[in-house]
DRENZA-69239 format. One record per residue (C-alpha): y, z, x; residue in one letter; residue number from 1. Coordinates in pm, 1 decimal. Layout:
{{Y,Z,X},'A',NUM} ...
REM end
This chain:
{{1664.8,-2984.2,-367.5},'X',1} {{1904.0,-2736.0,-342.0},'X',2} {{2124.6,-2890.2,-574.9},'X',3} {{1909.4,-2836.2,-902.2},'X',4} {{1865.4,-2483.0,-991.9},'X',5} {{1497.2,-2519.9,-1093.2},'X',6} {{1372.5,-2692.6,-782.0},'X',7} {{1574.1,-2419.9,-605.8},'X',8} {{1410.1,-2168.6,-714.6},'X',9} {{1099.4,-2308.7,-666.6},'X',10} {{1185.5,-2339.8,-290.2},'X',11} {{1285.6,-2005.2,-290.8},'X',12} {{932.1,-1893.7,-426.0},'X',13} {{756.9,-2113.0,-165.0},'X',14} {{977.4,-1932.4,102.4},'X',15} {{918.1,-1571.5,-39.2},'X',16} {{510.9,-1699.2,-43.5},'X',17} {{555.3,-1831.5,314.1},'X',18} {{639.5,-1514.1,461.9},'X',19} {{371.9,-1313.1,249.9},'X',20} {{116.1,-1501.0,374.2},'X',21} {{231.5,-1490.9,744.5},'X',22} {{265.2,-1150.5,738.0},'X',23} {{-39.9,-1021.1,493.1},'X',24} {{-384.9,-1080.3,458.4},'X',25} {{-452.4,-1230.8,121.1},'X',26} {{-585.5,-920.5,-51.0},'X',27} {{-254.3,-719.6,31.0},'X',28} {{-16.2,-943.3,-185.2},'X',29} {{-44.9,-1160.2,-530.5},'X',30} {{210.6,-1464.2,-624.3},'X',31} {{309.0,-1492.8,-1012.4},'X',32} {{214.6,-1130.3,-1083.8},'X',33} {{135.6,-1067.3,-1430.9},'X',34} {{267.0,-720.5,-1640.3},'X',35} {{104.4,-598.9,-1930.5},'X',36} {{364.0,-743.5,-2136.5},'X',37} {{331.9,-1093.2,-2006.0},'X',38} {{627.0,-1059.6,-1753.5},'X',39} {{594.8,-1253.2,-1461.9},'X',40} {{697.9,-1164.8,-1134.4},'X',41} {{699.0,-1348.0,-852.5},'X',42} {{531.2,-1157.6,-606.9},'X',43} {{384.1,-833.4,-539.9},'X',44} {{257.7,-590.1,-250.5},'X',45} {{-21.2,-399.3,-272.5},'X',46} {{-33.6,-38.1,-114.1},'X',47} {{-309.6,144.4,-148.6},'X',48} {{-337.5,156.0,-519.5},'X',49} {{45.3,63.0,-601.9},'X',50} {{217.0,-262.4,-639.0},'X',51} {{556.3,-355.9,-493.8},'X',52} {{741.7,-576.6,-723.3},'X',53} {{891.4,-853.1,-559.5},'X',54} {{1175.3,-1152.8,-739.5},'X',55} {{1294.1,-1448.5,-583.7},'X',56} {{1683.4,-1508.3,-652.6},'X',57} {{1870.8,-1771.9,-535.5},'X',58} {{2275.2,-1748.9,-680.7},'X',59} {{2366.3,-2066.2,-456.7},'X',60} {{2652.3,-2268.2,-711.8},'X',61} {{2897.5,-1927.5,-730.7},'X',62} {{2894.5,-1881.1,-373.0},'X',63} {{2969.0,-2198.6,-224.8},'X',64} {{3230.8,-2218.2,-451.1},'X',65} {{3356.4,-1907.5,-309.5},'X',66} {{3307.1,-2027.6,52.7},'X',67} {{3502.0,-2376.7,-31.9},'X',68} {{3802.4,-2254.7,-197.1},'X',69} {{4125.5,-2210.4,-51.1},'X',70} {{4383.0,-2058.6,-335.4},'X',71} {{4273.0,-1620.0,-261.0},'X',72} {{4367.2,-1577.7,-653.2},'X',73} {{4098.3,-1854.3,-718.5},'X',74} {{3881.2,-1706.5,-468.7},'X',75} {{3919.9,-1384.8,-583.4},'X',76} {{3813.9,-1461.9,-975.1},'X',77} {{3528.8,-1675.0,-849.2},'X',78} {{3388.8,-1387.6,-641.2},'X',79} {{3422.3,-1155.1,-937.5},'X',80} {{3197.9,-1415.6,-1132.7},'X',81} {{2916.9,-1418.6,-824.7},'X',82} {{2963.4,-1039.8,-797.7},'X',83} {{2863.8,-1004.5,-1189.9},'X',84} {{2600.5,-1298.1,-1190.3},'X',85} {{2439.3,-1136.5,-916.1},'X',86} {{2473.1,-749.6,-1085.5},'X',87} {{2281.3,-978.9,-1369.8},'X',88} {{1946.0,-1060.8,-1149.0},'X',89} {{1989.1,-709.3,-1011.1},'X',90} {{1903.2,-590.2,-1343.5},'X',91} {{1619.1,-874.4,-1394.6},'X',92} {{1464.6,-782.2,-1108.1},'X',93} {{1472.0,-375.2,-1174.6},'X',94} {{1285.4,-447.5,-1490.8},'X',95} {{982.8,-493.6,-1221.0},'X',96} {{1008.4,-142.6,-1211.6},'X',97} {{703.4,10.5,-1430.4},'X',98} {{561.0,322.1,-1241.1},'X',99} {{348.8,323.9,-1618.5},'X',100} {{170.6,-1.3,-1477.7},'X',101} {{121.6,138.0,-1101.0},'X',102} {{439.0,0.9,-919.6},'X',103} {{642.1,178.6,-699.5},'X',104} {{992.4,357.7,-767.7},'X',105} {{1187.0,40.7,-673.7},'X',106} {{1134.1,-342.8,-630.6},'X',107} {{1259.0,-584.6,-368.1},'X',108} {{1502.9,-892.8,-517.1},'X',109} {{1476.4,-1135.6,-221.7},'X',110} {{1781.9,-1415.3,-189.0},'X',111} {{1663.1,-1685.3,57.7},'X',112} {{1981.7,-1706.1,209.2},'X',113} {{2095.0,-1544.7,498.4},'X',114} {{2508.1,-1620.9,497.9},'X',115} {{2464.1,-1485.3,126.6},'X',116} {{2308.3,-1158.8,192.2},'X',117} {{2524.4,-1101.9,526.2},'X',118} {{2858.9,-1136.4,337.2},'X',119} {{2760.1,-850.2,149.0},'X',120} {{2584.3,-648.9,411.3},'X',121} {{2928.9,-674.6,562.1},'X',122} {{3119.5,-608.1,265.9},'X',123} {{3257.7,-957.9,251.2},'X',124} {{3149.9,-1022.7,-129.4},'X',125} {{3099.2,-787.5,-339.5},'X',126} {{3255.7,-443.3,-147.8},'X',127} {{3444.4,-167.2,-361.4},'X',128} {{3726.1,60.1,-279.0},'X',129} {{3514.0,317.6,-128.4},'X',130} {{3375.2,67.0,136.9},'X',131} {{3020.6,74.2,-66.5},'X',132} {{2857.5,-286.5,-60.0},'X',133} {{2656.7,-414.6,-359.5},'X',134} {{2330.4,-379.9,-114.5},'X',135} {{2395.1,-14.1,-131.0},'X',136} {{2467.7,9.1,-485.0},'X',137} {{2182.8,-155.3,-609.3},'X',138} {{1953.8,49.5,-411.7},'X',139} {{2133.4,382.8,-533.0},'X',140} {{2165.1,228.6,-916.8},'X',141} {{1889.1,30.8,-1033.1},'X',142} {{1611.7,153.2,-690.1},'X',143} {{1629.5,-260.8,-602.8},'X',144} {{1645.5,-308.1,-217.8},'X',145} {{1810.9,-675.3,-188.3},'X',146} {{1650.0,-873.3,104.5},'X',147} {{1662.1,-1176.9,290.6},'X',148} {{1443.1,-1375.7,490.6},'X',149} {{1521.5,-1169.6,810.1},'X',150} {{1498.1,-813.7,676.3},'X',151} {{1212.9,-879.5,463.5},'X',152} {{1028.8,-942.1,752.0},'X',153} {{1101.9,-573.1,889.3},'X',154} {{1051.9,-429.4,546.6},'X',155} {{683.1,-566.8,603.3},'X',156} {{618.1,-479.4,864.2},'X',157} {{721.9,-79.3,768.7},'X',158} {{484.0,-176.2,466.6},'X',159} {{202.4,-314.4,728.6},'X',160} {{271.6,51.7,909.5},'X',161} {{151.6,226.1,619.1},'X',162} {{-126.1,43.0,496.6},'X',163} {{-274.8,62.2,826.2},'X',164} {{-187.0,439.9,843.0},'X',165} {{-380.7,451.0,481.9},'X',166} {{-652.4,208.6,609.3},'X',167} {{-633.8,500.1,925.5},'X',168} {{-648.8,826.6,646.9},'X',169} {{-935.3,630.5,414.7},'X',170} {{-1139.3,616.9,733.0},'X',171} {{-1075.5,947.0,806.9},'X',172} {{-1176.7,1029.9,494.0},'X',173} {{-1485.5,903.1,526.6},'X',174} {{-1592.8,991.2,877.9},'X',175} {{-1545.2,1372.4,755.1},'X',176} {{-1787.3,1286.4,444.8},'X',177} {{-2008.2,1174.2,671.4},'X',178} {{-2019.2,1477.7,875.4},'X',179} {{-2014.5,1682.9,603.8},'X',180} {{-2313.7,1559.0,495.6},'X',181} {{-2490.9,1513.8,778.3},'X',182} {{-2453.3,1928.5,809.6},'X',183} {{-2595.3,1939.8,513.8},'X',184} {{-2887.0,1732.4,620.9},'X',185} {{-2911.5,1942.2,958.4},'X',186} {{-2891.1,2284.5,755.5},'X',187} {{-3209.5,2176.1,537.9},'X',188} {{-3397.0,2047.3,798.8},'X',189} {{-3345.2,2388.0,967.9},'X',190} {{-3448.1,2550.6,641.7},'X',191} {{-3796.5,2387.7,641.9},'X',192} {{-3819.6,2409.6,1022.2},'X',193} {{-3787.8,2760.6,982.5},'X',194} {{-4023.8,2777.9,639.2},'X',195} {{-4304.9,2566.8,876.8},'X',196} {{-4281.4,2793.3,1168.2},'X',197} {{-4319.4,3117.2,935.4},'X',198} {{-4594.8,2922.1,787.2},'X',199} {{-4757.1,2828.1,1137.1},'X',200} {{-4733.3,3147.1,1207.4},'X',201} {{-4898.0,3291.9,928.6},'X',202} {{-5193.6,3068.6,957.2},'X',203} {{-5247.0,3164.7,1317.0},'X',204} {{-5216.2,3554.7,1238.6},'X',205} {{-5500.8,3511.4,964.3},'X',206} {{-5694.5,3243.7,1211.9},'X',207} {{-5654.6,3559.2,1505.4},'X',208} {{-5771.7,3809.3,1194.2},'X',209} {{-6060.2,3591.8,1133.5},'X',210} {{-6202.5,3569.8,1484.0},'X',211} {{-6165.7,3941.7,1527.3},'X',212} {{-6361.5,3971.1,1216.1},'X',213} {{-6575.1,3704.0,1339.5},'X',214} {{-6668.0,3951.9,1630.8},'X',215} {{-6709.2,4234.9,1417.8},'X',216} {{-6945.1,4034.4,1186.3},'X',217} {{-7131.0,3958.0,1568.5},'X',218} {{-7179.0,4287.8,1709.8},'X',219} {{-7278.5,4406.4,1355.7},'X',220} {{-7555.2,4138.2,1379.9},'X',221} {{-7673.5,4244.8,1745.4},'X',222} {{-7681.1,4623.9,1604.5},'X',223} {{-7915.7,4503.7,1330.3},'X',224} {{-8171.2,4298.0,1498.1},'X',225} {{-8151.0,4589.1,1853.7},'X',226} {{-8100.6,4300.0,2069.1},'X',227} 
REM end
């Protein structure tokens, strides 16, 4: 499989997928992502109302050439060619980047390959004179954060942090509309409680006018008749 380039990537896919769905709950990522355009991605992360891009690379023919050679002028040219084929999907996979169609400011390339991504954590493949690895320049140059299997898994995780911190703030949210209206409710139900009891108490000053009238009308009546 890991000979043909298509089936390859295909199994890198399936990994990337894999550790989505371990991770996330259905609704918080999408496989084959479609842009506006008709660019296809191969994954994406929702937060909140944002999408993290997400591309599956998998430079395997370049680097095990590099790993099996012996002659260091050899080596050296063949890293040069991984170095700039890799610089190539960098690119590919900052093209994700479309804050204009609700992604985030940068997009994760993931190569499902840990000795691959390790040489150049490490500066192995890929390092400059100023001890910068291509990790750090493609984060700094084109906002793409290169993963692997393992530090994917810790990038989720800080991405599982804040949705639940969002989940945390929407509920928030709506507790305090809740109370907020439910003052609202209280104040107007004071408002007639206090319109009733002005009422009541109107009705039972006119009921206590009436009787003393009543008792006017009364003795008026025994004055009459001389009873």
């Amino acid at each position: 499989i890991l000979k043909n380039p298509k089936q390859r990537g295909i199994l890198g896919e399936y990994y990337l997928e894999t550790i989505l769905k371990n991770v996330l709950s259905p609704e918080d990522y999408q496989m084959q992502y479609r842009f506006k355009d008709g660019e296809i991605v191969d994954a994406v992360v929702f937060v909140k109302d944002k999408i993290i891009p997400i591309d599956s690379k998998f430079s395997l023919e370049n680097y095990n050439r590099i790993v099996g050679e012996q002659n260091e002028a050899e080596r050296g040219r063949l890293e040069k060619v991984f170095v700039g084929d890799l610089k190539m999907r960098i690119q590919e996979t900052a093209k994700y980047i479309r804050p204009n169609e609700d992604t985030l400011d940068f997009a994760f390339m993931f190569i499902p390959h840990e000795a691959i991504y390790y040489d150049l954590l490490v500066n192995k493949i890929g390092g400059d004179e100023d001890g910068e690895n291509l990790i750090q320049r493609a984060a700094q140059k084109y906002k793409v954060i290169i993963i692997s299997p393992t530090s994917f898994l810790a990038y989720l995780q800080t991405v599982l942090e804040g949705l639940k911190r969002l989940q945390i703030e929407e509920r928030t949210k709506e507790i305090i509309k809740n109370v907020g209206e439910l003052t609202r409710h209280l104040k107007s139900y004071d408002d007639y409680h206090n319109r009733l009891g002005k009422s009541l108490a109107t009705v039972v000053n006119h009921y206590t006018s009436s009787s003393n009238e009543f008792k006017k009308i009364d003795k008026d009546i025994t004055r009459i008749s001389g009873k």
